[in-house]
LUMROLUM-724742 format. One record per atom (N, C-alpha, C): residue in one letter; atom name; x, y, z. Coordinates in Angstrom, 2 decimals, always signed. Layout:
# LUMROLUM-724742
{A, CA, {X, Y, Z}}
...
# end
This chain:
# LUMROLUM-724742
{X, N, {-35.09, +35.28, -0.05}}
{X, CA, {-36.34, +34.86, +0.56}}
{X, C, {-36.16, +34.92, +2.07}}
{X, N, {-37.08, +36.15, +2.67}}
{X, CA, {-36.81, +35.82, +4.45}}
{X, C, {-37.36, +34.64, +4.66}}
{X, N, {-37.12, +34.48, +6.46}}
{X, CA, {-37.70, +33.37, +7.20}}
{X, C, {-39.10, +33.18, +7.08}}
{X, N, {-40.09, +33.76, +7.00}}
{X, CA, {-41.65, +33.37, +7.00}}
{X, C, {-41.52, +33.57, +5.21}}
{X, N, {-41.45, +33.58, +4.13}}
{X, CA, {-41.29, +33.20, +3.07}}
{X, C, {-40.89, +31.84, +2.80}}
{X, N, {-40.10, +31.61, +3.25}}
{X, CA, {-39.79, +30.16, +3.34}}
{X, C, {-40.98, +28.96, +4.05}}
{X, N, {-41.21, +29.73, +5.39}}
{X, CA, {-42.16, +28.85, +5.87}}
{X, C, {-42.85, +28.49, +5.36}}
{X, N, {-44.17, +29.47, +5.24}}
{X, CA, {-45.28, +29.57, +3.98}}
{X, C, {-44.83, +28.62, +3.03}}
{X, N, {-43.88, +28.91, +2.30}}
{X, CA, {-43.50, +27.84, +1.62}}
{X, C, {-43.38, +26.43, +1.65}}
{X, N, {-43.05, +26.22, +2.74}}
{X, CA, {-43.39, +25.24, +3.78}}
{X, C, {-44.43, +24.28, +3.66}}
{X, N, {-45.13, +25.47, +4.40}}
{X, CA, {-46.06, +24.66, +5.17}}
{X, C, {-47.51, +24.50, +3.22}}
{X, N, {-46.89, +25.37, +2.47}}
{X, CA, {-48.09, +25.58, +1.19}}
{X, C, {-47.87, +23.78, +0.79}}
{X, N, {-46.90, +23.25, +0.59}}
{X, CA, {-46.48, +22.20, +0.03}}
{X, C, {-47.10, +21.30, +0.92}}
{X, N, {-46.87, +21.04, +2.32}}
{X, CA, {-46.64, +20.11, +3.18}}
{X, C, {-48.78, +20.10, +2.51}}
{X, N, {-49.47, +21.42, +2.96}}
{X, CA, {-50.42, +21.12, +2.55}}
{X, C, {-51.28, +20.64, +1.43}}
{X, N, {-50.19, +20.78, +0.02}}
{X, CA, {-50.88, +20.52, -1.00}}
{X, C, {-50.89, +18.85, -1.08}}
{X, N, {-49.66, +18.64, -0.72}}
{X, CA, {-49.59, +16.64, -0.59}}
{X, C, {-50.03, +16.40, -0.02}}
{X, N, {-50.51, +16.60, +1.48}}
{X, CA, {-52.35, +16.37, +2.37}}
{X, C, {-53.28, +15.97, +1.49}}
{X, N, {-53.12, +16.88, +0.72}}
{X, CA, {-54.62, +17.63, +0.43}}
{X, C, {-54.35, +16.32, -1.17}}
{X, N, {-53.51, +16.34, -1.57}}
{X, CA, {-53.70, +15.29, -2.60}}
{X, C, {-53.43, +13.53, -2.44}}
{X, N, {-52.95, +13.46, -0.87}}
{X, CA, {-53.46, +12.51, -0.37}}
{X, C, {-54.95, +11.92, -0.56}}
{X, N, {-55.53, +12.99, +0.06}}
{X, CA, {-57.13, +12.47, +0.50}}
{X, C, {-57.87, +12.90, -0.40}}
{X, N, {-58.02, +13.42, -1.28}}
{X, CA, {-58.44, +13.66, -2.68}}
{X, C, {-59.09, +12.72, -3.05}}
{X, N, {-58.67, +12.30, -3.96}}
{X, CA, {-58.66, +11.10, -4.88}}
{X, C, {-59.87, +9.96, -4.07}}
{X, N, {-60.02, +9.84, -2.87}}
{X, CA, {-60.62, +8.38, -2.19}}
{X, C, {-62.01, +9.46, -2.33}}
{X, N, {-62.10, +10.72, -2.13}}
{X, CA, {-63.38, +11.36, -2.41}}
{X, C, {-64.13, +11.49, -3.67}}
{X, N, {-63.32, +11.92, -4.69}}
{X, CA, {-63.49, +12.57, -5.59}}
{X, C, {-63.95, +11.21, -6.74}}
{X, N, {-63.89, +11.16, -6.60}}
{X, CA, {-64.42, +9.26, -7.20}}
{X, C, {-65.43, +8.88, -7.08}}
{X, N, {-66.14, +8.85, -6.19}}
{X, CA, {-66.99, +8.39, -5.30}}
{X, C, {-67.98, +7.69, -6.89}}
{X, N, {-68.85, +7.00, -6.83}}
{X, CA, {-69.04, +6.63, -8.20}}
{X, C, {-70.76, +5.51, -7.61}}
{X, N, {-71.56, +5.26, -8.39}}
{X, CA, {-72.51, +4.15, -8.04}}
{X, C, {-71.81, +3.00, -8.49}}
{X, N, {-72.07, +1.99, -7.96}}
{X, CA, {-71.35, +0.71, -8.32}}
{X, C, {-72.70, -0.45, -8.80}}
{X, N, {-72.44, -1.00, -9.80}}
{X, CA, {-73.80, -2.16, -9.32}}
{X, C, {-72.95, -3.64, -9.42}}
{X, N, {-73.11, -4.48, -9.24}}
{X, CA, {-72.80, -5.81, -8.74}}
{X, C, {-73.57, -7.11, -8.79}}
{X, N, {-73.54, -8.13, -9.59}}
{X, CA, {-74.34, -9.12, -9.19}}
{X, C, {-74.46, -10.40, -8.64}}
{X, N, {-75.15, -10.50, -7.45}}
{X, CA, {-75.27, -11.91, -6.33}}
{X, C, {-76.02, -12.77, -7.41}}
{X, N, {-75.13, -13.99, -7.94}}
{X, CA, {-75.72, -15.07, -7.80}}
{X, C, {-75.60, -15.81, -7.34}}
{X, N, {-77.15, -16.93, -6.62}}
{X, CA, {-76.80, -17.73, -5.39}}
{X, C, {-77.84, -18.88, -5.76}}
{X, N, {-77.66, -19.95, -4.99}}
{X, CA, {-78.76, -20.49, -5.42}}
{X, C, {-80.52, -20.31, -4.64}}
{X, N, {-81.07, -20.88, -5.14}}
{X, CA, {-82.72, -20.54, -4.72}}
{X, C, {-83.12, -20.48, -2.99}}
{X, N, {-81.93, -21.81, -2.78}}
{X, CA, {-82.26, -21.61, -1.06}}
{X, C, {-81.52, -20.70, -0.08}}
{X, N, {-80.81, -20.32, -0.91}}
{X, CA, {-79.94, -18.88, +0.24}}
{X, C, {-80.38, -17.85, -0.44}}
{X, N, {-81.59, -17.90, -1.21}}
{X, CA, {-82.85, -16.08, -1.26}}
{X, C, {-82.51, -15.23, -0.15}}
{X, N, {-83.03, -16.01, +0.84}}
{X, CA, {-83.62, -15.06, +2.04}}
{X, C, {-82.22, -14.15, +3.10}}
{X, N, {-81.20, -15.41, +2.76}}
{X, CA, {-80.22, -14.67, +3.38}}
{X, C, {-79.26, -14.07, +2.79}}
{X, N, {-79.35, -13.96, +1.48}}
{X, CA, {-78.71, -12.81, +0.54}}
{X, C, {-79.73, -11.63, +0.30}}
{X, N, {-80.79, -11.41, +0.49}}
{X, CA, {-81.38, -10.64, +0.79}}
{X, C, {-81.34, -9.65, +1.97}}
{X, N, {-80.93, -10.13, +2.63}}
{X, CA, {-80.25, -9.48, +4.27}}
{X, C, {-79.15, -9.09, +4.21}}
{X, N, {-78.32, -9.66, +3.38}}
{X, CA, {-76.92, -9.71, +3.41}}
{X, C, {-76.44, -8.56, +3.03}}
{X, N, {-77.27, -8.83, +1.58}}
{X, CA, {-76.63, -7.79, +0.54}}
{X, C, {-77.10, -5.99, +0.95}}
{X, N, {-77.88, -6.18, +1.60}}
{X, CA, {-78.01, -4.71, +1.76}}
{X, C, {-77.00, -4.15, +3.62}}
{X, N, {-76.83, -5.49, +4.15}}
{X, CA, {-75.84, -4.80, +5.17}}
{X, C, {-74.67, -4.96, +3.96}}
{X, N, {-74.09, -5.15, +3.69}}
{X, CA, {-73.33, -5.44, +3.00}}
{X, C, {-72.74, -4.06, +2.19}}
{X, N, {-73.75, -4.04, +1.29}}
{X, CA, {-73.98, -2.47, +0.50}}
{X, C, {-73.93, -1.14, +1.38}}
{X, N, {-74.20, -1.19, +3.07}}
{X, CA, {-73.95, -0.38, +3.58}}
{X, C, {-72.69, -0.34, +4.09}}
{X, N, {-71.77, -1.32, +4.28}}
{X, CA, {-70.32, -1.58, +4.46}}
{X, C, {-69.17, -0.50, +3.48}}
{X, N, {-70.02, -1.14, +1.97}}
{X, CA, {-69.19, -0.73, +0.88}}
{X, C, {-69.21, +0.85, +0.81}}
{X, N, {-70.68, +1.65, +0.98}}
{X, CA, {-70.24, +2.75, +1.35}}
{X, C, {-69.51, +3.29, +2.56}}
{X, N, {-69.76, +2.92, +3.13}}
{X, CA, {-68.73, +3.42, +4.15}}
{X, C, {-67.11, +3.72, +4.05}}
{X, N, {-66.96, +2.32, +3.27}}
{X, CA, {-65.82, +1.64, +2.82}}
{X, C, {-65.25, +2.45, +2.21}}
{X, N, {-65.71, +2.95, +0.90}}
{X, CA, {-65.44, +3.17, -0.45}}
{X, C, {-66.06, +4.96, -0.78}}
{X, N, {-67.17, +5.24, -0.44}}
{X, CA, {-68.04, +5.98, -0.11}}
{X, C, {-68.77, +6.16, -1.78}}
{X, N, {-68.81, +4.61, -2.54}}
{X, CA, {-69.26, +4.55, -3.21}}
{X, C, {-70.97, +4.31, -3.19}}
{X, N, {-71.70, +4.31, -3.59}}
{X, CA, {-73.00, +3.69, -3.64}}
{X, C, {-73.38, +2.44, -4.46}}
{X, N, {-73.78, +1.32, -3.81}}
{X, CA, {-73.86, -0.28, -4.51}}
{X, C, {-74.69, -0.67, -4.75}}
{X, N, {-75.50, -0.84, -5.57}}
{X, CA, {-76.27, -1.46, -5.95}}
{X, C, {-76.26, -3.07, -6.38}}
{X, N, {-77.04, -4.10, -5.74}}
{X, CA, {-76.96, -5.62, -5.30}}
{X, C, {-78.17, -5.83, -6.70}}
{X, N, {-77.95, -6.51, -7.74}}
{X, CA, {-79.18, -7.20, -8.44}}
{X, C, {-78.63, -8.33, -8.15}}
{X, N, {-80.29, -9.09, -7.88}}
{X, CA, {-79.57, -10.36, -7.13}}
{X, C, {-80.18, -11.75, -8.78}}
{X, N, {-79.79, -12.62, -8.93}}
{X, CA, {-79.95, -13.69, -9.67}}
{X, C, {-80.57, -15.22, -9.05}}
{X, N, {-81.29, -15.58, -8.68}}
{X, CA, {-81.67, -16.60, -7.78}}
{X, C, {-82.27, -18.34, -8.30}}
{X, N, {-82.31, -17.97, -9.99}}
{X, CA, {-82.95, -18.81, -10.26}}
{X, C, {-82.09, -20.35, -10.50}}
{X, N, {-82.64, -21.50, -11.66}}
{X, CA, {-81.72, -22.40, -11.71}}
{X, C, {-80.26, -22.30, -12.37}}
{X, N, {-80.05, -23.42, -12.42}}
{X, CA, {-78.00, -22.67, -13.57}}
{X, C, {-78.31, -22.18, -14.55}}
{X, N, {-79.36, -22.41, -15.72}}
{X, CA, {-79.62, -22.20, -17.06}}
{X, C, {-79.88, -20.89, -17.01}}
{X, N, {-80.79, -20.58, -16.25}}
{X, CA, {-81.50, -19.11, -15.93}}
{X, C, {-79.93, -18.01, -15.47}}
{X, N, {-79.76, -18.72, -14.12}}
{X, CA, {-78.68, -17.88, -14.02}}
{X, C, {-77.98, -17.48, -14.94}}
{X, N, {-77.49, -18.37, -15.68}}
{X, CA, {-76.40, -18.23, -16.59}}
{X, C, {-76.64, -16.86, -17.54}}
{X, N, {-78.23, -16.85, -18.45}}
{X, CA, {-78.68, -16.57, -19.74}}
{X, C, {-78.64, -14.61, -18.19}}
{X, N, {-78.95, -14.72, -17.46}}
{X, CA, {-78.55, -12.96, -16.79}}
{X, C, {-77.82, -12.77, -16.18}}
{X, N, {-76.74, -13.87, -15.80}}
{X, CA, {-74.99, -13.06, -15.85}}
{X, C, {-74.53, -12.71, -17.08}}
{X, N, {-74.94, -13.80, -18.23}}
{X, CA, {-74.35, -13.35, -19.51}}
{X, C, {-75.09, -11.76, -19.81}}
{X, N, {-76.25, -11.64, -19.77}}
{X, CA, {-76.38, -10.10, -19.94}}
{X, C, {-76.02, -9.41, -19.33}}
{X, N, {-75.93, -9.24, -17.85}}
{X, CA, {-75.72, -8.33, -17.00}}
{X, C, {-74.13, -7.84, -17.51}}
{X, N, {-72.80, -9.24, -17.68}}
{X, CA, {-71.74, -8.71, -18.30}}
{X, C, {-71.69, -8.17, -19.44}}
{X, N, {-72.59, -8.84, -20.72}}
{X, CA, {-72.80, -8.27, -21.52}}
{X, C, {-73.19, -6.67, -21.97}}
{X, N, {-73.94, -5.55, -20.53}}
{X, CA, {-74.14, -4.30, -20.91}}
{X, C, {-72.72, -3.35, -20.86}}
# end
């Protein structure tokens, strides 16, 4: 094997572990959904929240998030976390 045979060789590798470095954090990329439950009087500011918030996570992640939010009393809450985990 001459000297630029080798390189190439080289440098093919040095690039394929780059390249399968940064892979993977792309190639994923996935919708996410998530659910805020809070109580009735922090509505307004989980409403604000959650969508700076959701713009964080893509950035973050370069996933896409989707926030369903839950707001009502405990009973209520409860009966659509249990579904929401339930699907």
């Amino acid at each position: 094997m001459n000297r630029f045979s080798r390189h190439l060789t080289v440098v093919t590798i040095v690039a394929a572990i780059v390249i399968s470095l940064f892979t993977p954090r792309f190639a994923h990329a996935a919708a996410q959904t998530i659910l805020n439950v809070s109580h009735d009087p922090t509505r307004e500011f989980y409403q604000d929240y959650d969508v700076v918030f959701a713009k964080y996570w893509k950035t973050k992640t370069g996933d896409d998030l989707t926030v369903n939010v839950s707001n009502g009393g405990s009973g209520k809450q409860a009966a659509r976390g249990r579904a929401f985990v339930d699907k």
